[in-house]
C-alpha positions in Angstrom: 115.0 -64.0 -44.2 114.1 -66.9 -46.8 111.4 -66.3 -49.4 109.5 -69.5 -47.7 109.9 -67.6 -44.2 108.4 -64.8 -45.3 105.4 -65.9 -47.0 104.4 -68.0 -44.3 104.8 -65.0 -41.7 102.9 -63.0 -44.6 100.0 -65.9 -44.3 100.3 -66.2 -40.8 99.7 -62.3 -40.1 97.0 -61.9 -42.7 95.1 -65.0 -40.8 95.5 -63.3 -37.7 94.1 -60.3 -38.6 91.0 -62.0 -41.1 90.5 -63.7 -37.3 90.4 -60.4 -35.7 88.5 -59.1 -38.3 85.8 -61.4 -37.8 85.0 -61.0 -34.3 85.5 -57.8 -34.6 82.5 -57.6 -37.0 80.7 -60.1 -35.2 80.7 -58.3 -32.0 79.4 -55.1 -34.1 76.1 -56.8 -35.6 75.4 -58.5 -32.7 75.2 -55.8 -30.3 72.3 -54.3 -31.3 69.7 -57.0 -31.0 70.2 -57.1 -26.8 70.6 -53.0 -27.1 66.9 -53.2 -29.0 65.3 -55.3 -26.3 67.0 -53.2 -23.7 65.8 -49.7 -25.7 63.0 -50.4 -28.0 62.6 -49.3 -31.6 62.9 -45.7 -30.6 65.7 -45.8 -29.1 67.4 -48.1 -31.5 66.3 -45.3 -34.0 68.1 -42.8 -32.0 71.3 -44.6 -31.7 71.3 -45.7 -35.5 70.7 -42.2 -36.8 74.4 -41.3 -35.7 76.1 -44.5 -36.0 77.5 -44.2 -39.8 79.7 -41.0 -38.3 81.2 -43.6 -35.6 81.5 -46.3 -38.7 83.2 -43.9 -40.8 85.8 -42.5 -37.6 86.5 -46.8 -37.0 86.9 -47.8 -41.5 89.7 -44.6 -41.6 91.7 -46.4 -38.2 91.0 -49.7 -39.4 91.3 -50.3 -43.1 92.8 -47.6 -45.5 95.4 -45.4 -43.7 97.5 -48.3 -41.2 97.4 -50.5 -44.5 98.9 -47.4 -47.0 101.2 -46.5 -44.2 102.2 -50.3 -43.5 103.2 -50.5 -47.0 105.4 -47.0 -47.3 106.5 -48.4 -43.6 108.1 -51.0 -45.1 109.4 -49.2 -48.2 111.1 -47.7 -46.0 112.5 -49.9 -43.8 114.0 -51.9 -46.6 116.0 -49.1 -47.9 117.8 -49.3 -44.4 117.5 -45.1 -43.4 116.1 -44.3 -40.1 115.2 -40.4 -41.8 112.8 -42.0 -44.4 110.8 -43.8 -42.0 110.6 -40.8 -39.7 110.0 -38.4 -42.1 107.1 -41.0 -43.2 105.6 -41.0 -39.9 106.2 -36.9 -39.5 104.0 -36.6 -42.8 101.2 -39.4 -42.0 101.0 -37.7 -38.5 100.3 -34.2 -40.1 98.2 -35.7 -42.7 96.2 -37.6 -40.2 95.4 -35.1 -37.2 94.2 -32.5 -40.0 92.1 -34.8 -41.1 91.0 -36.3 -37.7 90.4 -32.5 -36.7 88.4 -31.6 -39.4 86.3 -34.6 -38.8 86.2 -33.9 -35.5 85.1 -30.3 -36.3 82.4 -30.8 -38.5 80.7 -33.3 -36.0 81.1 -30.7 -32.8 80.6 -27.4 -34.1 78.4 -28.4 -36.9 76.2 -30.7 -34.8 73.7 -28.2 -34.4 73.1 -28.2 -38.2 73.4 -31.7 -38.9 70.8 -32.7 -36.2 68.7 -30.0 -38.1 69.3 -31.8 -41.4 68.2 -35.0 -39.8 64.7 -33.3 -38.8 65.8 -34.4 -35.0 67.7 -31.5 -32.9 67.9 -34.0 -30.2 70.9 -35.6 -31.7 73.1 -32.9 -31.3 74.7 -33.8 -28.3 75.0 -37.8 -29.8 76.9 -36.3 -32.5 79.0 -33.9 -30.5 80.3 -37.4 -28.4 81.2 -38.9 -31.5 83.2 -36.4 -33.0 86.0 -37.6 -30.6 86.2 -40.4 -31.8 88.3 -38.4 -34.8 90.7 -37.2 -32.7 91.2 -40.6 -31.8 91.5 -42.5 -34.9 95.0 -40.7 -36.3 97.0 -42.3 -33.2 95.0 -45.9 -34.3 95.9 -45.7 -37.6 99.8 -44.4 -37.0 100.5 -47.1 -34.4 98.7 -50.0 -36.6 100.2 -48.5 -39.4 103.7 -49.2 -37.8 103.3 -52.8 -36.6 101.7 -54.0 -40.0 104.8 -52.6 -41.7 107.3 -54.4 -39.2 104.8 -57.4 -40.3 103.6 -58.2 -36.6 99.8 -58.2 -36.7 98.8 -59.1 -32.6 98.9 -55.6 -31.9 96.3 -54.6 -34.4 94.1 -58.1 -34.1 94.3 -57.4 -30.1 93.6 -53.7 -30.4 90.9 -54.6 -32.9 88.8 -56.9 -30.6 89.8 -55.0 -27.4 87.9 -52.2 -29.2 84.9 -54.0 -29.9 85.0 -55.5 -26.3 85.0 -52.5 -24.4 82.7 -50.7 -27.0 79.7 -52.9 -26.4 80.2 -53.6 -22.9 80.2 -49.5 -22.7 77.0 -49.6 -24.6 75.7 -52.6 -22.2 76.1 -50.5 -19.3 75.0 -47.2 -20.1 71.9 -49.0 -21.7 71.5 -51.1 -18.4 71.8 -48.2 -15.9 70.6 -45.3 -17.7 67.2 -47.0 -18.3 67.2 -47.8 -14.9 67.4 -44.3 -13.6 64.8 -43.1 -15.9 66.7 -41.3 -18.1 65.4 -40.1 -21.6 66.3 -42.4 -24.7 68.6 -39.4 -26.0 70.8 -39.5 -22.9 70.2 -43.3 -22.7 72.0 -43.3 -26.9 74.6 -40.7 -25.8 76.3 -43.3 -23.2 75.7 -45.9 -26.0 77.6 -43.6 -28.1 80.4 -43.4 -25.6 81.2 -46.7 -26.0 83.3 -45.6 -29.2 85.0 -43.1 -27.4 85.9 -46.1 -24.5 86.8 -47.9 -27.4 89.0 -45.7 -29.0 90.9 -45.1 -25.8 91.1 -48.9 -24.8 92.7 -49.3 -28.1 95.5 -46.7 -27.5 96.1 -48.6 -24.7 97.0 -51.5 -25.9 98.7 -50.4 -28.8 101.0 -48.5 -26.5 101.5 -51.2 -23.8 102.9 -53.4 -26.9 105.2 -50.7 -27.6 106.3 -50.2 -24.6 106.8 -53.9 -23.7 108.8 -54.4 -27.2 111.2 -51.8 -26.3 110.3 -49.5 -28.8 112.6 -46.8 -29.4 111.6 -42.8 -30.4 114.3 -41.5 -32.7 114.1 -37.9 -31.4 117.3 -36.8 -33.9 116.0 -33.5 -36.0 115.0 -34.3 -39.4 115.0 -32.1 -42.1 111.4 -31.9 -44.0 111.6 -32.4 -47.9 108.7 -31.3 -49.3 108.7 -33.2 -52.7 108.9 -36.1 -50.7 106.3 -34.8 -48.4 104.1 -34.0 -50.8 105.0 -37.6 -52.4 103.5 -39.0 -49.3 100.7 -36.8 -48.9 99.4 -37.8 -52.3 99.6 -41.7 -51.7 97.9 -41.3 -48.1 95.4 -39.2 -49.5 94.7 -41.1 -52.7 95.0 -44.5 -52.1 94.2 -44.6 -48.2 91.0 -42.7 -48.9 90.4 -44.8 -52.2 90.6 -47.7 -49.6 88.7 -46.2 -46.7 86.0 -45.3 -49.1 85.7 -48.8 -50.5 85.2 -50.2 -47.2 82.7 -47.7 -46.4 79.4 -49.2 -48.9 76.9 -49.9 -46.1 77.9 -46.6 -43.7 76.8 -44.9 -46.7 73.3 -46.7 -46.9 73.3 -46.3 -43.4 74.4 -42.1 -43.8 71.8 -41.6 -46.3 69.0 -42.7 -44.0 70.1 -41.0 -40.9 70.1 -37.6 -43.0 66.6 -38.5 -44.6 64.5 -40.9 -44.2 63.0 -40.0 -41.0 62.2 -36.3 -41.9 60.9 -37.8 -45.2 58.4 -39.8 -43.1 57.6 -36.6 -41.2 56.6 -35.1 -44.2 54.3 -37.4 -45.5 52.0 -36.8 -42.4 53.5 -39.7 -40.1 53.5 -38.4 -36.9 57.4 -38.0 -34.9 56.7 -40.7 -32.1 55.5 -43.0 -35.1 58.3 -42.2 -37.4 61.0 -42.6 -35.0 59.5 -46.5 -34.1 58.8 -47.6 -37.7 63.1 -45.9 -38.5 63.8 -48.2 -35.7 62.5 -51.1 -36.4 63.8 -50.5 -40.2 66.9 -50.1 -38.6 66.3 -53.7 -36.6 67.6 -55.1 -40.3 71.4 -53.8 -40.0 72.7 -57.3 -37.8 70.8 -59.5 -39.9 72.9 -57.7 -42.8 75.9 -58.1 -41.2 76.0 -61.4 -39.7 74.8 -62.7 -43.7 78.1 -60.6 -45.1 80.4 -61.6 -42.3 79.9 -65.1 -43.3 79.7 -64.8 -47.0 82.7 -62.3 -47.7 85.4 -63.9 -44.7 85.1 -66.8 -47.6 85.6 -64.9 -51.1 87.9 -62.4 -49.5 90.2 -64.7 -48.6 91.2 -65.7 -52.0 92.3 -62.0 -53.0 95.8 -62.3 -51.6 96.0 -65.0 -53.7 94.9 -63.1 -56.6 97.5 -60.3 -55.8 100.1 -62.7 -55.9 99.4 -64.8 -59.3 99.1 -61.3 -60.5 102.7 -60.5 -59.3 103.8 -63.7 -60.8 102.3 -62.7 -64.0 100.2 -66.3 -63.8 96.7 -65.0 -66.2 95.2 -68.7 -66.4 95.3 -69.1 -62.8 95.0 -65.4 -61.5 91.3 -65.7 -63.6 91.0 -68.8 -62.5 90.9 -67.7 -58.8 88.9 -64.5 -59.7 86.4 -66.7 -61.0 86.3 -68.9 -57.4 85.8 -66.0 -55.5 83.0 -64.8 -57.1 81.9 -68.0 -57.3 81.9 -68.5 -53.5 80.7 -64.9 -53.0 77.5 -65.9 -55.3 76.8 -69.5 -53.7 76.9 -67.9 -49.8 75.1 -64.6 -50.8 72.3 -66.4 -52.7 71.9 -69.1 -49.8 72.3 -66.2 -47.0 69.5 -64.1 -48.9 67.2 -66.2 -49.9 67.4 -68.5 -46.4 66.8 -65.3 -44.5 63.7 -63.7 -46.6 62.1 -66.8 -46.1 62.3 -67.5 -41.9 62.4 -63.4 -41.7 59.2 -63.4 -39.5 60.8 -66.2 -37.0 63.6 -64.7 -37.0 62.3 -61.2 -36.0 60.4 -62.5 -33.4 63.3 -64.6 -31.5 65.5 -61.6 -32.3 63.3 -58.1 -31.7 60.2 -60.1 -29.5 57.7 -59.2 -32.5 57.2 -59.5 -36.2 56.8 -55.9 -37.1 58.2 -54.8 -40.2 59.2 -58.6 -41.5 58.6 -57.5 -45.2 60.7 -54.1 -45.1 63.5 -56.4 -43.3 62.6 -59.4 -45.8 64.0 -57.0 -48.7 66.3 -55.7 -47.0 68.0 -59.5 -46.7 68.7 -59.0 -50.6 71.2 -56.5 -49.4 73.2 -59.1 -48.3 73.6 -60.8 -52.2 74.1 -57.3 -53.2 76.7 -56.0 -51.2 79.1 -59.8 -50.7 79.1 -59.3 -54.6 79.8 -55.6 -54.7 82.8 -56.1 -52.1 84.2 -59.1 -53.5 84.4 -57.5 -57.0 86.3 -54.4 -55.0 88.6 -56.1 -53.4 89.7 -58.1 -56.7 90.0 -54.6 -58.3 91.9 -53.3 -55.8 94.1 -56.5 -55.6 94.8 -55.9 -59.5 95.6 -52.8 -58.9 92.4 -50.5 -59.5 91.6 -48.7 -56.1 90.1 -44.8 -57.5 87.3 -46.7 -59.9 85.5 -48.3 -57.3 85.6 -45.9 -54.4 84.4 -43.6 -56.9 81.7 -45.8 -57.5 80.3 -46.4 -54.0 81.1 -42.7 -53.4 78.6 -41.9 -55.7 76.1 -44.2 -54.6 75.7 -42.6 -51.4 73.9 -39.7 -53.6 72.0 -42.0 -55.8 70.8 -43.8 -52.1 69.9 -40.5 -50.9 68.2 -39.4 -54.1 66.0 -43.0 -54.1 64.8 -42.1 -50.5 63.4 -39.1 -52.2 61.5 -40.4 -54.5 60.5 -43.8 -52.5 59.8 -43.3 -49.3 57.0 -40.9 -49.5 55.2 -43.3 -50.9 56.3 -46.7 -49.6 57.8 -45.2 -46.0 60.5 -47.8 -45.2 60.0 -50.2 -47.7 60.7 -47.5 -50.2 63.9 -47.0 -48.4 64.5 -50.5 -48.6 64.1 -50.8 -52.5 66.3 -47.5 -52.5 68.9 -49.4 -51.1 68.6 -52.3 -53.4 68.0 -50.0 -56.4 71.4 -48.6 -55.5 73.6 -51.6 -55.2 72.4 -53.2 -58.3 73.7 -50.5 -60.1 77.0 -50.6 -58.1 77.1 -54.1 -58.9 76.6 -54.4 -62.3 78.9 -51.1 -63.1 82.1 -52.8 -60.8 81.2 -56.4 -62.9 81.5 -55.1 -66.2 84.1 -52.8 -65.2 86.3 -56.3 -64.0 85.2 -58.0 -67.1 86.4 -55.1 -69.5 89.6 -55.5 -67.7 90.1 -59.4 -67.8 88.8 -59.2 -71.2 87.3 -63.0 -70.6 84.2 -64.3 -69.1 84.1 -64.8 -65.4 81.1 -66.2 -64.4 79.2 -69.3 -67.2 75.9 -69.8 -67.5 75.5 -72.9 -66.0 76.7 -71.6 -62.5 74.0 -69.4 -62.7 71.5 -71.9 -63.6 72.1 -74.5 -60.6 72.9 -71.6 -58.2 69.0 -70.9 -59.2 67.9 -73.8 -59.2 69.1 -74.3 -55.9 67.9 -71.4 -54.3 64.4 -71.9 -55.8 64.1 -75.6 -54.1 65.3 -74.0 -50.9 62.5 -71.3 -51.1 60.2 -74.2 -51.7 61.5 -76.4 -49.2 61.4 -73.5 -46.6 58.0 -72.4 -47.2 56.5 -76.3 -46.6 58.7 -76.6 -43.5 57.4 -73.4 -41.6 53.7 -74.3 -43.1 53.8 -77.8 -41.2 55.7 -76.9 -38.5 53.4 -73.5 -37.9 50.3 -75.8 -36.5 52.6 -76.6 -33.4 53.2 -73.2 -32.5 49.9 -72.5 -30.1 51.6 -75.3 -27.5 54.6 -73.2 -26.5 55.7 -69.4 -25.9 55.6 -67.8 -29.1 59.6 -66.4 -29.1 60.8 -69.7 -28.5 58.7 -71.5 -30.3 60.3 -68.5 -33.3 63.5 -69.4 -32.5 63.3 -73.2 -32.8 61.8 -72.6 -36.3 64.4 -70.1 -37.3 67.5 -72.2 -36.6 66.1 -75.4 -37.6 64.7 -74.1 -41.0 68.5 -72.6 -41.3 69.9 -76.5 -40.6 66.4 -77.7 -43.8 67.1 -74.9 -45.8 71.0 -75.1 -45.8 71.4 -78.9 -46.3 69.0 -79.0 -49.6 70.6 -75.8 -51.0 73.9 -77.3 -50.7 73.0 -80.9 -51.6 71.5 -79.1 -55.4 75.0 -77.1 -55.6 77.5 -79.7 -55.1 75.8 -82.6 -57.1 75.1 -80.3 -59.9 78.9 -80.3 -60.3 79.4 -76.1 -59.6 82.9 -76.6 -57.8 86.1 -79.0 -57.8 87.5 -80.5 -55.7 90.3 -79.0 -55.4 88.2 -75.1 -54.9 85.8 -76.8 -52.1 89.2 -77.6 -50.1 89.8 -74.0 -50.0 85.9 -73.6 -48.1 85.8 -74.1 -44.7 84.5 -77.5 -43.7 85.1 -77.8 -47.7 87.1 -81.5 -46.8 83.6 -83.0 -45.6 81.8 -81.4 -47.9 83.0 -83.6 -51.1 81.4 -86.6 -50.5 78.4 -84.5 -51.9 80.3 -84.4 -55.0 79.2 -86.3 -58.0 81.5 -89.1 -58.1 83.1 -88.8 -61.5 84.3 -84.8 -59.8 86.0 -86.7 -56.9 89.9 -88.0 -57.6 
């Protein structure tokens, strides 16, 4: 195959997957906002408190393992013996069911306990559906794993979606029929819950269904295990797919260290169960805004680090730190727009989202989550793409402990807006550790002051902007129905707020030309630019 062929299948299967990716995580943030007006606060509550065990069963099929095995896949392949590449598979399969099993087993056997742990024994059987989901993921990961390395991606972008698809239209329909027939909001969450088990299955499916359609052939010829090798491939699956997985993991750790204590710590400050349950779930009501602000921000940044990678590989400095430098860059101008836009209509938005304002100043800090973490996981996957995957999965590892530690200490006091400020707390410190640990490592500056300073700028004449806009347009409200009225004021303050964010950035002469051609829409963009910046 010619070096030109190749990259542009490269390109062409990391766009299809960054496209899969995408709706993928679309589908998963938006979800919950018709499941909330379907279940209330409570039972979005009940459905969150076990979600991060589903999120970390669908990051270990997804991200880590079918990308590490991809890789030795084609490693492999390129050394032309048919034993390598099944004793690779042999090995990721062994690797992969023991750890699918022991997931699986802590979640069923040990549901008892960790519904106790949670302060809510209810959730035992929630728990014990989504422990199948591990017994599920190894076949995911092994068959992705196998099409990434033969370098065709549709199986894993179809699989991806198909997932999601079937996943939320599971979770439609149980929520749908179950609250129809009366049912409690536990069993009513269970079905929910089912939907990753659905989804798991679907995806099987359809990774089979391409295998069998592309003639794919089972060598069933005896090989003999070597166990250096083995253990060769053990150590890289465990290390680096983990390292990965782990990375990819930031926000089901937030997420973990609620479900395990922030409701019992509102129980033990007096609040009664009924009461801590709604106010969880309305917290909880903050998680799609989060997500839909990080889809956008990091499908931008992100898609620079193959880029990075590869002036890495050439051994090109100037222009890998030049491209580092863009990345963040983009990660800093979309997360400080997406934030700051989003604190500011919060109570709008909340009310054309959830049907009322409650809790628009826990979810209002909870926006700066999405600045925090677009930085966080940009800075990771530039480590990673330079080769440094341990550092910052050890990193976010931790801060799962110093989140659950924060609720401790926080919520007693402030109830969810202490758990909010926990979470912040957290990723500033995640940030500004993974920051200095990529500037130690360029050993040259990587963001200058002046970005800083307009970026600022900008976002503090948005705020103002904002705030006058739903002033004067808040005395028209009494003539219409208050959630539509939310809604019109939500989007349109998103069209005011956007346009004289970006109009401050771009003539204060933050990007070149040639880096807003590499934004989406970045072509029509440059006429903003000042016109000594344009060619």
């Amino acid at each position: 195959m010619r070096p030109e062929n190749h990259a542009k299948d490269l390109f062409k299967g990391a766009f299809i997957l960054t496209i899969a990716a995408l709706i993928t995580k679309i589908l998963s943030a938006v979800y919950r906002v018709p499941f909330q007006n379907i279940v209330g606060d409570v039972g979005l509550y009940i459905y969150q408190q076990v979600y991060p065990f589903y999120g970390v069963a669908l990051t270990l099929s997804t991200y880590g393992f079918p990308v590490i095995i991809s890789k030795l896949y084609a490693e492999e392949a390129n050394k032309k013996e048919k034993s390598g590449i099944q004793h690779l598979f042999i090995t990721a399969a062994f690797i992969l069911f023991m750890i699918g099993f022991l997931g699986f087993a802590a979640l069923y056997w040990g549901a008892d306990i960790l519904a106790a742990q949670m302060n809510d024994p209810q959730l035992a059987i929630l728990l014990k559906v989504i422990s199948i989901t591990f017994l599920i993921f190894p076949i995911v990961s092994l068959l992705r794993g196998y099409y990434q390395g033969k370098g065709y991606m549709v199986p894993t972008a179809v699989s991806q979606v198909g997932e999601q698809l079937i996943r939320v239209l599971t979770i439609f329909l149980a929520a749908f029929l179950l609250m129809d027939q009366g049912y409690s909001l536990y069993i009513v969450a269970g079905g929910a819950a089912f939907g990753s088990v659905t989804g798991g299955i679907v995806s099987i499916l359809i990774l089979v269904t391409f295998f069998w359609f592309r003639k794919g052939k089972i060598h069933s010829s005896i090989v003999k295990i070597d166990f250096k090798k083995s253990r060769k491939i053990a150590s890289i699956l465990l290390l680096q797919g983990l390292a990965v997985c782990v990375s990819s993991m930031l926000l089901v750790f937030m997420q973990m260290a609620d479900s395990f204590n922030l409701y019992s710590l509102l129980i033990s400050s007096g609040m009664k169960d009924l009461d801590a349950k709604e106010l969880k779930g309305i917290y909880d009501r903050g998680q799609p805004l989060i997500q839909v602000g990080m889809v956008v921000a990091t499908s931008m940044s992100l898609s620079l680090v193959p880029i990075i990678t590869s002036e890495k590989l050439k051994a090109s400095l100037d222009m890998m730190h030049e491209k580092i430098r863009l990345a963040l860059k983009i990660g800093l101008f979309v997360g400080v727009a997406a934030t700051v836009g989003l604190w500011n209509i919060i109570t709008p938005t909340n009310i054309m989202l959830f049907e009322n304002s409650n809790g628009s100043d826990v979810l209002g800090v909870l926006s700066i989550i999405i600045l925090l973490s677009t930085m966080i996981m940009t800075i990771t996957a530039i480590l990673q793409g330079l080769g440094i995957t341990l550092f910052p999965a050890f990193v976010i590892l931790c801060g799962f402990g110093v989140k659950y530690v924060m609720n401790m200490f926080l919520v007693p006091q402030y109830h969810t807006m202490g758990a909010a400020m926990a979470s912040c707390i957290t990723l500033s410190l995640i940030m500004v550790i993974l920051f200095f640990k990529l500037r130690s490592h360029l050993n040259t500056p990587i963001l200058n002051g002046r970005f800083l300073i307009v970026i600022s700028f900008a976002a503090f004449v948005m705020f103002i902007v904002l705030q006058v806009y739903l002033y004067l347009t808040g005395f028209i409200h009494h003539f219409g129905h208050d959630r539509l009225f939310a809604g019109f004021q939500a989007l349109s303050a998103v069209l005011v707020g956007g346009i004289s964010y970006l109009w401050i950035v771009l003539k204060g002469n933050t990007f070149k030309e040639e880096e807003l051609s590499m934004l989406p829409f970045g072509n029509k963009l440059m006429i903003l630019l000042p016109k000594k910046t344009r060619r």
